[in-house]
ROVO-384583 format. One record per residue (C-alpha): residue number from 1; residue in one letter; z, y, x. Coordinates in nm, 3 decimals, padded with zeros to 5 digits, m for minus. Each point is the difference from the previous one (the first is absolute). Layout:
! ROVO-384583
@i NUM&aa A&w Z&v Y&u X
...
END
This chain:
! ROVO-384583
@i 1&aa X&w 00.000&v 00.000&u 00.000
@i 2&aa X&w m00.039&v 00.343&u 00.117
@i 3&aa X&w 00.341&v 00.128&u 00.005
@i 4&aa X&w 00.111&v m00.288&u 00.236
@i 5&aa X&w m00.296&v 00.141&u 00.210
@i 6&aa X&w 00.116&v 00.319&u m00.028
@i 7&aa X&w 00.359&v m00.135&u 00.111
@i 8&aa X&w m00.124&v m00.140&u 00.293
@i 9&aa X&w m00.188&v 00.277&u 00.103
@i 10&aa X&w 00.317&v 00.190&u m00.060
@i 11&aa X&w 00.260&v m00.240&u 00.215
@i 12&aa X&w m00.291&v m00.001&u 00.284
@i 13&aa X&w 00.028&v 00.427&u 00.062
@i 14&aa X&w 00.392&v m00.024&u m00.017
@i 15&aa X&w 00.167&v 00.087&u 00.327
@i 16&aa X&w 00.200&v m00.328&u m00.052
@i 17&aa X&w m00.033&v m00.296&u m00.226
@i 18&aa X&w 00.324&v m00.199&u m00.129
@i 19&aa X&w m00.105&v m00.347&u 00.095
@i 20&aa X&w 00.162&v m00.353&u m00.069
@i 21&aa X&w m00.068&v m00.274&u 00.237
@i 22&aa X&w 00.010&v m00.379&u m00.092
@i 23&aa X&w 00.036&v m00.268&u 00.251
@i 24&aa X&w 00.037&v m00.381&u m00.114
@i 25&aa X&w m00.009&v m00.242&u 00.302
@i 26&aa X&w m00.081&v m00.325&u 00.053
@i 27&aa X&w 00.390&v m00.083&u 00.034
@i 28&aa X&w 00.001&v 00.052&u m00.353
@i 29&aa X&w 00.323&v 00.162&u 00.002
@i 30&aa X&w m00.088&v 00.264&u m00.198
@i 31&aa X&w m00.182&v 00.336&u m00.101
@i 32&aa X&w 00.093&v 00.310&u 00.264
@i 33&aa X&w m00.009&v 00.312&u m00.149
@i 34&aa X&w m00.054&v 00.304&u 00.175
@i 35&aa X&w m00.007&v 00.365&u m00.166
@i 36&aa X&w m00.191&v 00.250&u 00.284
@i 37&aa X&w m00.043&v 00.327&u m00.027
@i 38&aa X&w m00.363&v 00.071&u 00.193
@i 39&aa X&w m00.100&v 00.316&u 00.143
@i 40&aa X&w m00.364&v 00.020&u 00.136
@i 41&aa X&w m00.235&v m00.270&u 00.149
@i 42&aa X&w m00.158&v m00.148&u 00.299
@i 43&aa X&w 00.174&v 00.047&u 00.324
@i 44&aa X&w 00.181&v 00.298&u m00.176
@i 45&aa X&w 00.213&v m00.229&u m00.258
@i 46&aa X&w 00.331&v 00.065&u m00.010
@i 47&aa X&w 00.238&v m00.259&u m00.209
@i 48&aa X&w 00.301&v 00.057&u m00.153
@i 49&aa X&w 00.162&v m00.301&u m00.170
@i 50&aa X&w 00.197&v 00.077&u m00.293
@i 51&aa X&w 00.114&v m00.338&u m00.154
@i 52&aa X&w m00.004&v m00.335&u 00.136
@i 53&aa X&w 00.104&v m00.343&u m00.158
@i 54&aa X&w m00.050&v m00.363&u 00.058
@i 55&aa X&w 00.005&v m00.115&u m00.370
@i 56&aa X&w 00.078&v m00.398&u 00.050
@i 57&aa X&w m00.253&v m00.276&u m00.210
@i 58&aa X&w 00.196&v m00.233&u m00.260
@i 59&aa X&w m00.049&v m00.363&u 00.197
@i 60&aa X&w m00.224&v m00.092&u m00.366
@i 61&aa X&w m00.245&v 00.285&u 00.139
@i 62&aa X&w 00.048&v m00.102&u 00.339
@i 63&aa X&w m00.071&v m00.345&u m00.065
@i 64&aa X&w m00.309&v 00.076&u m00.278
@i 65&aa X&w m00.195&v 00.153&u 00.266
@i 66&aa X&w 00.060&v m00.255&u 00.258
@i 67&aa X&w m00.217&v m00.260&u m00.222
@i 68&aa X&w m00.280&v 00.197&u 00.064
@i 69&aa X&w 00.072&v 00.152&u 00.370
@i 70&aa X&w m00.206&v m00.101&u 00.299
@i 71&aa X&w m00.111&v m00.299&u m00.157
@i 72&aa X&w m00.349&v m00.101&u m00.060
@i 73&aa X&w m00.003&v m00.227&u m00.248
@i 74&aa X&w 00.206&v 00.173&u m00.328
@i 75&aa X&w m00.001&v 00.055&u m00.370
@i 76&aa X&w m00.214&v 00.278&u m00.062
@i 77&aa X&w 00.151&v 00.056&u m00.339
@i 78&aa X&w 00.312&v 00.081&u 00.187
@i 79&aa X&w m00.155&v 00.240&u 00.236
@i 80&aa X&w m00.185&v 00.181&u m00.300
@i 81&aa X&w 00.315&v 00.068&u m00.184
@i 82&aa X&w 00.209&v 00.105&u 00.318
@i 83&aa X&w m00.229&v 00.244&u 00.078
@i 84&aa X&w 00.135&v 00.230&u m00.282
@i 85&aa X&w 00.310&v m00.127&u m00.061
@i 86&aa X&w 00.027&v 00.154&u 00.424
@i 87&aa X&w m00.085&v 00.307&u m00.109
@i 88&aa X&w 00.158&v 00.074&u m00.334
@i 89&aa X&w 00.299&v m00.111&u 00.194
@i 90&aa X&w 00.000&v 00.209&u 00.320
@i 91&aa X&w m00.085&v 00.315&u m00.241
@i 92&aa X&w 00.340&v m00.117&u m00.196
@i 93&aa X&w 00.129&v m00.010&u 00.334
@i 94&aa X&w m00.095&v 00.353&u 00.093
@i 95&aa X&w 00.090&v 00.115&u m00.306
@i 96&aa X&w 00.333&v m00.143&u 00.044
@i 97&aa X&w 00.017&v 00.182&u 00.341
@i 98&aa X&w m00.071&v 00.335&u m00.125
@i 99&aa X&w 00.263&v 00.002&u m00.235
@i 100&aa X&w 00.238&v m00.092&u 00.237
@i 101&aa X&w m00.105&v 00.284&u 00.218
@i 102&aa X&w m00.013&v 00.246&u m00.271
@i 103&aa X&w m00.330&v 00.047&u 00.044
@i 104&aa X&w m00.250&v m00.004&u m00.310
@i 105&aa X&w m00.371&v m00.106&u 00.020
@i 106&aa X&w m00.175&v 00.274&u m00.081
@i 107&aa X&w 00.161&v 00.133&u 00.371
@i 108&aa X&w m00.176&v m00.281&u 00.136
@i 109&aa X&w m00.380&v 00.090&u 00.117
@i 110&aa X&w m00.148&v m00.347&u 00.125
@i 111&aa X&w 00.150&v m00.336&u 00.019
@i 112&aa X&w m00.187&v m00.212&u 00.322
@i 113&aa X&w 00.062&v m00.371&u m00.069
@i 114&aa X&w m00.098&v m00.315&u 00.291
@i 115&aa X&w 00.041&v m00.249&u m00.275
@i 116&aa X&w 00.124&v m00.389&u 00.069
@i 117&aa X&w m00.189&v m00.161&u 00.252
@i 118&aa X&w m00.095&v m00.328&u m00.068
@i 119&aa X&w m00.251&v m00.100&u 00.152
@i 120&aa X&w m00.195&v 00.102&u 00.338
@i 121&aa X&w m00.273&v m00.140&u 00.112
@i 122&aa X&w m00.254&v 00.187&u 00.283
@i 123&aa X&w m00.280&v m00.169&u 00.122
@i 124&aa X&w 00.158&v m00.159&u 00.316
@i 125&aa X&w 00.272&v m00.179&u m00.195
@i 126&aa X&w m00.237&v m00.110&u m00.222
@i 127&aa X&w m00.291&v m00.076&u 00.123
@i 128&aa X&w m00.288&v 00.014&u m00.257
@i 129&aa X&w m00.290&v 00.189&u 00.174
@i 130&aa X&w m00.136&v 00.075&u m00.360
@i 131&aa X&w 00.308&v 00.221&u m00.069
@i 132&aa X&w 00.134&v 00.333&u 00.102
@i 133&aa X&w 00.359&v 00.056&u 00.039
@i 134&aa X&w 00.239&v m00.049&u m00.248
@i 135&aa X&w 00.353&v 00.110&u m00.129
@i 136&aa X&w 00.172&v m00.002&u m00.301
@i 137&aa X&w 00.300&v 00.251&u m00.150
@i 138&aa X&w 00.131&v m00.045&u m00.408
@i 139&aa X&w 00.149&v 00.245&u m00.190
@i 140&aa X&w m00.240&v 00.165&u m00.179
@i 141&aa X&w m00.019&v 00.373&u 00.056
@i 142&aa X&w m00.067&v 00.095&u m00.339
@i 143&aa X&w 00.344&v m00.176&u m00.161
@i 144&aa X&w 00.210&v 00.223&u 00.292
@i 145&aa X&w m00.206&v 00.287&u m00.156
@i 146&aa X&w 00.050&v m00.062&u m00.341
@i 147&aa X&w 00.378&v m00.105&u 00.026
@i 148&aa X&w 00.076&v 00.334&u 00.224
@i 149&aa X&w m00.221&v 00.236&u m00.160
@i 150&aa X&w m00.106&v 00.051&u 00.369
@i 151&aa X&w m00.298&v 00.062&u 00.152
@i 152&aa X&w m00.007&v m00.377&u 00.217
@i 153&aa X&w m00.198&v m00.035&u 00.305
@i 154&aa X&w m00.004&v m00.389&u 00.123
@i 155&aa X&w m00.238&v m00.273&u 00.161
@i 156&aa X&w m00.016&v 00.193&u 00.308
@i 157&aa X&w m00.111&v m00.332&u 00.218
@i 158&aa X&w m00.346&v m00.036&u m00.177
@i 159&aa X&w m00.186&v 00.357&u 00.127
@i 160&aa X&w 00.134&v m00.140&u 00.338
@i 161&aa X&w m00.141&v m00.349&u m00.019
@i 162&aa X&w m00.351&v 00.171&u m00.173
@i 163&aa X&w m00.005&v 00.227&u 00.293
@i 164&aa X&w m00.021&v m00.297&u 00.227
@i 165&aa X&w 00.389&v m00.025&u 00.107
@i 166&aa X&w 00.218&v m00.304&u m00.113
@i 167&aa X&w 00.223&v 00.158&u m00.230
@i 168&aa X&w 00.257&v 00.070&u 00.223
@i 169&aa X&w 00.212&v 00.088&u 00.190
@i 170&aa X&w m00.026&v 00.320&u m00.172
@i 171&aa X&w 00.293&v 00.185&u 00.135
@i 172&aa X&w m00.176&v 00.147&u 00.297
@i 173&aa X&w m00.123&v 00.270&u m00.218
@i 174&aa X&w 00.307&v 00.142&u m00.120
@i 175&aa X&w 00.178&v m00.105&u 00.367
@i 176&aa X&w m00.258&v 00.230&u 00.131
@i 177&aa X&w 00.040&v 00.299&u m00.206
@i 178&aa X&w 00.392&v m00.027&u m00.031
@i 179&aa X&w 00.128&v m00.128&u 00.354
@i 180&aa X&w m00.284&v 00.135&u 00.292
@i 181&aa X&w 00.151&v 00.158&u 00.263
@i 182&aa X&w m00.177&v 00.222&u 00.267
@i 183&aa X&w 00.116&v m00.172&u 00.327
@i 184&aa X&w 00.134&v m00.309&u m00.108
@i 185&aa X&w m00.174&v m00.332&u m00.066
@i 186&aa X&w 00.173&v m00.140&u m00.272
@i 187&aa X&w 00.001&v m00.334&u m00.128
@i 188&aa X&w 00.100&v m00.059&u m00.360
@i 189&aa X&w 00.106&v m00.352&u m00.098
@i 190&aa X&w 00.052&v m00.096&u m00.301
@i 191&aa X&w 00.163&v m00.384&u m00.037
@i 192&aa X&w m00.016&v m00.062&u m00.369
@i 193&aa X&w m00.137&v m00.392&u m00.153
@i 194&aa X&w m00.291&v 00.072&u 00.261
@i 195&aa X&w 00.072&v 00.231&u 00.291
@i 196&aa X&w m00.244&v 00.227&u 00.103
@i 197&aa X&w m00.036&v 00.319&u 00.266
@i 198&aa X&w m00.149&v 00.365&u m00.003
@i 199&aa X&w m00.102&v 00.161&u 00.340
@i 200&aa X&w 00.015&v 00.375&u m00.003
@i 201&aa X&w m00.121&v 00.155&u 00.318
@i 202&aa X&w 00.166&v 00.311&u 00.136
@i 203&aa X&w m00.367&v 00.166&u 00.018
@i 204&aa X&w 00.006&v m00.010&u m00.393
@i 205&aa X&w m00.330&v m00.081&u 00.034
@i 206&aa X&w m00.065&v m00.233&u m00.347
@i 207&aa X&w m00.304&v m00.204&u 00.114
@i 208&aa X&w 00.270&v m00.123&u 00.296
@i 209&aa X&w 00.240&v m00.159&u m00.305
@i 210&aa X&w 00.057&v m00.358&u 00.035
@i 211&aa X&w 00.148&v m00.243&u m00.268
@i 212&aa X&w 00.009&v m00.346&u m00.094
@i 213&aa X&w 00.201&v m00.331&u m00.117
@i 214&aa X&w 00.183&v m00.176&u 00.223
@i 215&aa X&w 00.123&v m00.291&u m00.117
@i 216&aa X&w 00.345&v m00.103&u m00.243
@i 217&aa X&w 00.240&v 00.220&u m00.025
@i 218&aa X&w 00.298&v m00.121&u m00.242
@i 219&aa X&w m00.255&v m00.175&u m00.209
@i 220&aa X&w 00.076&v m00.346&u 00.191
@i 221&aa X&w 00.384&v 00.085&u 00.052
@i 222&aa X&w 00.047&v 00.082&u m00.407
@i 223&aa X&w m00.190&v m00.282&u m00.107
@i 224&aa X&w 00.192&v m00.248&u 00.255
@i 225&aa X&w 00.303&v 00.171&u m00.094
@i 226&aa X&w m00.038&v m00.026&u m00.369
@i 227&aa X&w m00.083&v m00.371&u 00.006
@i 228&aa X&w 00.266&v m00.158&u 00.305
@i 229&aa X&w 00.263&v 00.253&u m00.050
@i 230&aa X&w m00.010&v 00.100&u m00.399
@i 231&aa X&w 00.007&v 00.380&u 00.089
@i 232&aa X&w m00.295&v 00.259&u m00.011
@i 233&aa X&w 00.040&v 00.088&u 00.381
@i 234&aa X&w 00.169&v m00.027&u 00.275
@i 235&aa X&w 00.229&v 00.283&u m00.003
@i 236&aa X&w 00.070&v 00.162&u 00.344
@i 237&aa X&w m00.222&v m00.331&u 00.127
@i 238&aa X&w 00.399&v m00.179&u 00.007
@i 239&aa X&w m00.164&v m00.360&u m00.037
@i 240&aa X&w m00.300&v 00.067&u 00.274
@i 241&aa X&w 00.292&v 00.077&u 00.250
@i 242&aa X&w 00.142&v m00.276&u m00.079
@i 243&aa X&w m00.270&v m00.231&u 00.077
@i 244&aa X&w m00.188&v m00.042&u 00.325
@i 245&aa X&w m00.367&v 00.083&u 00.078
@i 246&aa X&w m00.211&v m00.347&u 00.035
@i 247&aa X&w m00.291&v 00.100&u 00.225
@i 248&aa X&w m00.261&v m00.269&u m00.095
@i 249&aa X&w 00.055&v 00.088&u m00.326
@i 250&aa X&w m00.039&v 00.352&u 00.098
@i 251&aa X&w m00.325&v m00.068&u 00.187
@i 252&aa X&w m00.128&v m00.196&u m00.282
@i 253&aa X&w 00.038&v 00.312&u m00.250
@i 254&aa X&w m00.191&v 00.215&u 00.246
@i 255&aa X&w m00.316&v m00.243&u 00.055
@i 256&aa X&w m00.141&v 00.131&u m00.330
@i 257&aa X&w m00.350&v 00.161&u 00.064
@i 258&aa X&w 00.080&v 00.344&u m00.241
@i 259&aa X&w 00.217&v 00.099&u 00.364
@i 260&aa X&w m00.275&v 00.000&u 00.188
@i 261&aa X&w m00.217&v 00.177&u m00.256
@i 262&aa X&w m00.164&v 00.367&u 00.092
@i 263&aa X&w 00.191&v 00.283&u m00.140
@i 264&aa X&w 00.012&v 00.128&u m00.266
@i 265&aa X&w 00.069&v m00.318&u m00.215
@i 266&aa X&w 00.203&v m00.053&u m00.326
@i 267&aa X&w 00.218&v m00.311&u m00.080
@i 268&aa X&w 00.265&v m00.093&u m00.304
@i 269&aa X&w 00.192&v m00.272&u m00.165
@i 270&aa X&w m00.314&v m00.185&u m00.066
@i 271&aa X&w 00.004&v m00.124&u 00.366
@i 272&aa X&w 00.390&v 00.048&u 00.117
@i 273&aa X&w 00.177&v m00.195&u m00.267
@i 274&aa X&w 00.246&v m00.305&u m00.042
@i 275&aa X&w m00.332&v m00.216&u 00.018
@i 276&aa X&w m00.070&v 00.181&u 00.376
@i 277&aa X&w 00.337&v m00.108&u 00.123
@i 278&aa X&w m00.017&v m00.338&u m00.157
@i 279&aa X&w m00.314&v m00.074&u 00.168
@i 280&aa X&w 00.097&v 00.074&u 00.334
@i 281&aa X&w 00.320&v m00.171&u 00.012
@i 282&aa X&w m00.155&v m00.309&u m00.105
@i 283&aa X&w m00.350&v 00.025&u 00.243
@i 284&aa X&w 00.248&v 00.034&u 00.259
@i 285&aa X&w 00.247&v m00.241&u m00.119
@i 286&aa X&w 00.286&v 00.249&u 00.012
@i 287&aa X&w 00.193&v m00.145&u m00.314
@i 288&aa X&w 00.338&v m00.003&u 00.157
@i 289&aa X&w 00.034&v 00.349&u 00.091
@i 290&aa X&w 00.311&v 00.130&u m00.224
@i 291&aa X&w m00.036&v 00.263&u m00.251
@i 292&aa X&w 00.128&v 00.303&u 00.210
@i 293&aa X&w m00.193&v m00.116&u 00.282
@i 294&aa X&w m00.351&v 00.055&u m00.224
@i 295&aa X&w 00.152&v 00.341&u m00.125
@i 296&aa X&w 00.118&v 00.104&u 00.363
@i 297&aa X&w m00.383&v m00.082&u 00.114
@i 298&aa X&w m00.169&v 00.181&u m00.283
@i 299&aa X&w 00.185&v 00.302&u 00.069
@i 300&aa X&w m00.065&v m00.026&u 00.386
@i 301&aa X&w m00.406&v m00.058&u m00.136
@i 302&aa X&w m00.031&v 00.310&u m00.236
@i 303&aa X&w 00.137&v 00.177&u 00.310
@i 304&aa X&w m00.227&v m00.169&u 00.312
@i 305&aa X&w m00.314&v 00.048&u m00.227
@i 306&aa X&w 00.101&v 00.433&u m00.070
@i 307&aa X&w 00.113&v 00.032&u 00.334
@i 308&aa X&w m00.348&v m00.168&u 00.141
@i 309&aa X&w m00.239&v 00.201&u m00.247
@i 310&aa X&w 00.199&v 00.323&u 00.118
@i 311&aa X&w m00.090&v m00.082&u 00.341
@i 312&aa X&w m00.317&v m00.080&u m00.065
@i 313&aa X&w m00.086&v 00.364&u m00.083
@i 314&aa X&w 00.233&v 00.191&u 00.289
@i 315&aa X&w m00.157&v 00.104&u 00.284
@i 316&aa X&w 00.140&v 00.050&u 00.348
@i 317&aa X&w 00.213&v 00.272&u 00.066
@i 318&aa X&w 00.018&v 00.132&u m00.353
@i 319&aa X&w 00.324&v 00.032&u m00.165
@i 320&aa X&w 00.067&v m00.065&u m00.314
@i 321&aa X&w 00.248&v 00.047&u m00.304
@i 322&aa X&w 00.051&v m00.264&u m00.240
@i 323&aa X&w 00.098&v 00.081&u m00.378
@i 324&aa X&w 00.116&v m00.275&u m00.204
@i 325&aa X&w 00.025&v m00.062&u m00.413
@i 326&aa X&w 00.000&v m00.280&u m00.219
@i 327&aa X&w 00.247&v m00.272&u m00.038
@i 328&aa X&w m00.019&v m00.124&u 00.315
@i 329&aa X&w 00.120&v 00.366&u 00.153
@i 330&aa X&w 00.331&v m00.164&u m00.150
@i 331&aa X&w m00.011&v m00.325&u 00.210
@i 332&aa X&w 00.175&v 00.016&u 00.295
@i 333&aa X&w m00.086&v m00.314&u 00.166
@i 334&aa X&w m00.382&v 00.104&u m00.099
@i 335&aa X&w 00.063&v 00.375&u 00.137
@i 336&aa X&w 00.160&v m00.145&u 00.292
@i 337&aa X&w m00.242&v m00.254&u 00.111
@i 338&aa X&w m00.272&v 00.271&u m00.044
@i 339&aa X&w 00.184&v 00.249&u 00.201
@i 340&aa X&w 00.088&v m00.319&u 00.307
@i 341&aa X&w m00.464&v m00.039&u m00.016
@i 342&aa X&w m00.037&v 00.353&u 00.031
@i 343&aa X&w 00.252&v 00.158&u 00.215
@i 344&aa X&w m00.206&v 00.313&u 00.083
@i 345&aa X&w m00.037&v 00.127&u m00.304
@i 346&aa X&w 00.276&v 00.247&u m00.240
@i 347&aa X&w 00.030&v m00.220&u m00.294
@i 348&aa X&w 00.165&v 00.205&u m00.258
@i 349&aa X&w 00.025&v m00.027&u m00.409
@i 350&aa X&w m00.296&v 00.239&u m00.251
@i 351&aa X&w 00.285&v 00.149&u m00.106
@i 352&aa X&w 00.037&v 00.241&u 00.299
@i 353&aa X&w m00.356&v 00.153&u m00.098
@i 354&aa X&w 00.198&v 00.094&u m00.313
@i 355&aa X&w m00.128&v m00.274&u m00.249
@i 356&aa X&w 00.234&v m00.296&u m00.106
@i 357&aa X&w m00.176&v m00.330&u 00.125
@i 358&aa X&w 00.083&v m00.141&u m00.302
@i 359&aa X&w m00.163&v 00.248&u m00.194
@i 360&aa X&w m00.324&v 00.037&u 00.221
@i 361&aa X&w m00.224&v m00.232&u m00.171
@i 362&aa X&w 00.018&v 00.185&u m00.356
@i 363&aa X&w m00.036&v 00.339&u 00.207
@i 364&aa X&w m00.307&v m00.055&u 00.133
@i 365&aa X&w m00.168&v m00.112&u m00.301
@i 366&aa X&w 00.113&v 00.351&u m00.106
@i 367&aa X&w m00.145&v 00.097&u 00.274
@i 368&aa X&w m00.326&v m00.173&u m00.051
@i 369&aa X&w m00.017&v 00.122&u m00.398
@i 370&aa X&w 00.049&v 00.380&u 00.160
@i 371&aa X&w m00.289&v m00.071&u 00.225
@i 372&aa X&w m00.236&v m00.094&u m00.302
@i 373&aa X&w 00.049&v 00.245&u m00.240
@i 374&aa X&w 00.053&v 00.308&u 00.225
@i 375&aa X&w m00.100&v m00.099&u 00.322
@i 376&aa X&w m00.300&v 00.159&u 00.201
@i 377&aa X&w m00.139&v m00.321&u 00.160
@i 378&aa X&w 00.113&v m00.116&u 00.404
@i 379&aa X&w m00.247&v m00.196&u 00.221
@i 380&aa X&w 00.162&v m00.254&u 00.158
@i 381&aa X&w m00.354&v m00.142&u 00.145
@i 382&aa X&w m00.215&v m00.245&u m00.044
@i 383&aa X&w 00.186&v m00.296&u 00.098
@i 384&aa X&w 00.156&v m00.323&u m00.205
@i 385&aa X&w 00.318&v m00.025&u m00.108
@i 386&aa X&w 00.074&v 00.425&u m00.062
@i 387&aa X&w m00.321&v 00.064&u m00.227
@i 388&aa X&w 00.022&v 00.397&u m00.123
@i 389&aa X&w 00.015&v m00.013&u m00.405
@i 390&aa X&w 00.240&v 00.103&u m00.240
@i 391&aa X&w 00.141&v m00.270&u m00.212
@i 392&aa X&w 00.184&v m00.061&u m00.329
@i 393&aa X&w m00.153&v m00.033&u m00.359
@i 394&aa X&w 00.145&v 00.224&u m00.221
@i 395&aa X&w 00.089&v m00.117&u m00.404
@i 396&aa X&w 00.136&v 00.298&u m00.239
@i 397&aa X&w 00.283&v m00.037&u m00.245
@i 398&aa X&w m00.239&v m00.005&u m00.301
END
């Protein structure tokens, strides 16, 4: 309709857009909520956050969208009817959120929404020269709109994926306009289900940006966790240092081809699950190794495969800074054995650059939604893996 043109044309010549931020992870934990206050664009953005929340999933939601997650054989009934059940519930969520912060909608300008991944697929996971690269998010962007009464932008992986990236990471965009530094190469790390880095030059120059996958992050710890131990993670990695680190084990993890891949490359759950660990205990007839042991050797693996991607993209002489966010900023044995592989580098938390690492995911996406609808355009060149588009479809409340 015209008027919600007219809106949009209206939030885009603001100074600064009220903009809400939704993260949902592959941990399936639950929906973060982030409230920013945006002034500007580009390289000039500057980000206030207002409100930030965690709100938790009920374990029935939790476990609903874990028929369907990273799995390729599944009942497609059940996927068609998540997809706006996720969305009418993360705009109840919002909705929820604002009233809490005593904050009504029609304050709100945009909402920016990554939707439930549940499936990811590029083309060198899977292989099918007939077919592009593939991802898929639920939660339809028009149910957040219509529940909220907000103007919803969401989807933001497929311009990426059309544009000839994989869908991800995505972060480096908003990493780049929120957390360059003249002088300092940065390095942001983010350990969520899958960890993955952003480089950030000192020179600022945006066609020297670097960013890819590395490998698991928590995604093998949770799901270990969750099965051997009966809790969602390991909290402050307790039962990995209790456990020792069995090296052919270890070595067995690593031989996987996807770590000896070019960057950039993308990965998820749909390679490093339960089945991945099964498999290699038993090709390498490892049965015996206790509980703790495995966790105390996936731990020490999410952390030999970051610190050895890191490496791989450090050149002599350089220093560098190290920012990390996700849940694995709050694993100590993880941060630790990271820090032991990588002794000359500062490796600090996100949340010294004045962002919480917990809410950095949902920020970006802010971020990202900022960029599309009042944005000028940034080249980051002609090269895989950054392509220069703006992303996001937008739905209107009616």
């Amino acid at each position: 309709m015209k008027n919600h043109v007219i809106r949009l044309a209206d939030i885009a010549s603001k100074p600064s857009r009220r903009i809400i931020g939704l993260m949902s992870g592959t941990s399936l934990d639950g929906l973060d909520v982030a409230l920013c206050n945006v002034q500007g664009s580009g390289i000039d953005t500057i980000l206030k956050i207002e409100h930030f929340t965690t709100v938790p999933f009920t374990e029935s939601f939790r476990n609903s969208i874990r028929e369907i997650f990273a799995k390729r054989e599944i009942d497609f009934q059940h996927l068609c009817v998540l997809n706006p059940l996720i969305g009418i519930a993360h705009g109840d969520m919002i909705l929820d959120c604002l009233k809490k912060w005593n904050v009504s909608a029609e304050e709100i300008d945009l909402i920016a929404s990554h939707g439930q991944t549940v499936f990811h697929a590029p083309k060198k996971q899977h292989n099918l020269p007939d077919f592009p690269n593939s991802t898929l998010q639920i939660g339809d962007g028009d149910h957040i709109a219509v529940t909220t009464n907000i103007i919803t932008l969401s989807d933001f992986r497929q311009k990426h994926i059309a544009a000839g990236g994989e869908g991800a990471p995505l972060a480096v965009y908003g990493d780049y306009f929120l957390f360059s530094e003249k002088g300092e190469n940065r390095i942001l790390l983010n350990m969520g289900g899958i960890a993955n880095f952003t480089f950030l030059p000192g020179s600022l120059d945006p066609s020297a940006i670097f960013t890819t996958d590395t490998g698991p992050g928590n995604t093998l710890i949770d799901a270990f966790t969750r099965k051997y131990f009966g809790k969602p993670y390991d909290e402050d990695g307790l039962i990995a240092a209790s456990g020792n680190i069995n090296n052919d084990l270890l070595e067995a993890l690593k031989s996987l081809a996807f770590f000896e891949a070019p960057f950039p490359k993308t990965t998820g759950p749909e390679v490093f699950n339960i089945d991945f660990i099964s498999s290699m205990i038993d090709q390498n007839n490892l049965q015996e190794i206790s509980p703790e042991d495995i966790l105390a050797t996936l731990t020490r693996f999410s952390a030999d495969t970051i610190s050895s991607a890191i490496q791989r993209v450090m050149k002599p002489g350089e220093i560098y800074k190290i920012y990390a966010s996700g849940g694995g900023a709050h694993n100590p044995v993880l941060m630790a054995s990271i820090r032991e592989q990588l002794p000359n580098c500062q490796l600090s938390l996100i949340d010294e650059l004045g962002v919480s690492g917990d809410a950095k995911e949902a920020v970006l996406f802010a971020v990202l939604a900022n960029e599309t609808i009042a944005g000028s355009g940034m080249n980051f060149g002609d090269r895989e893996g950054v392509p220069s588009v703006s992303m996001g479809k937008i739905s209107f409340p009616g």
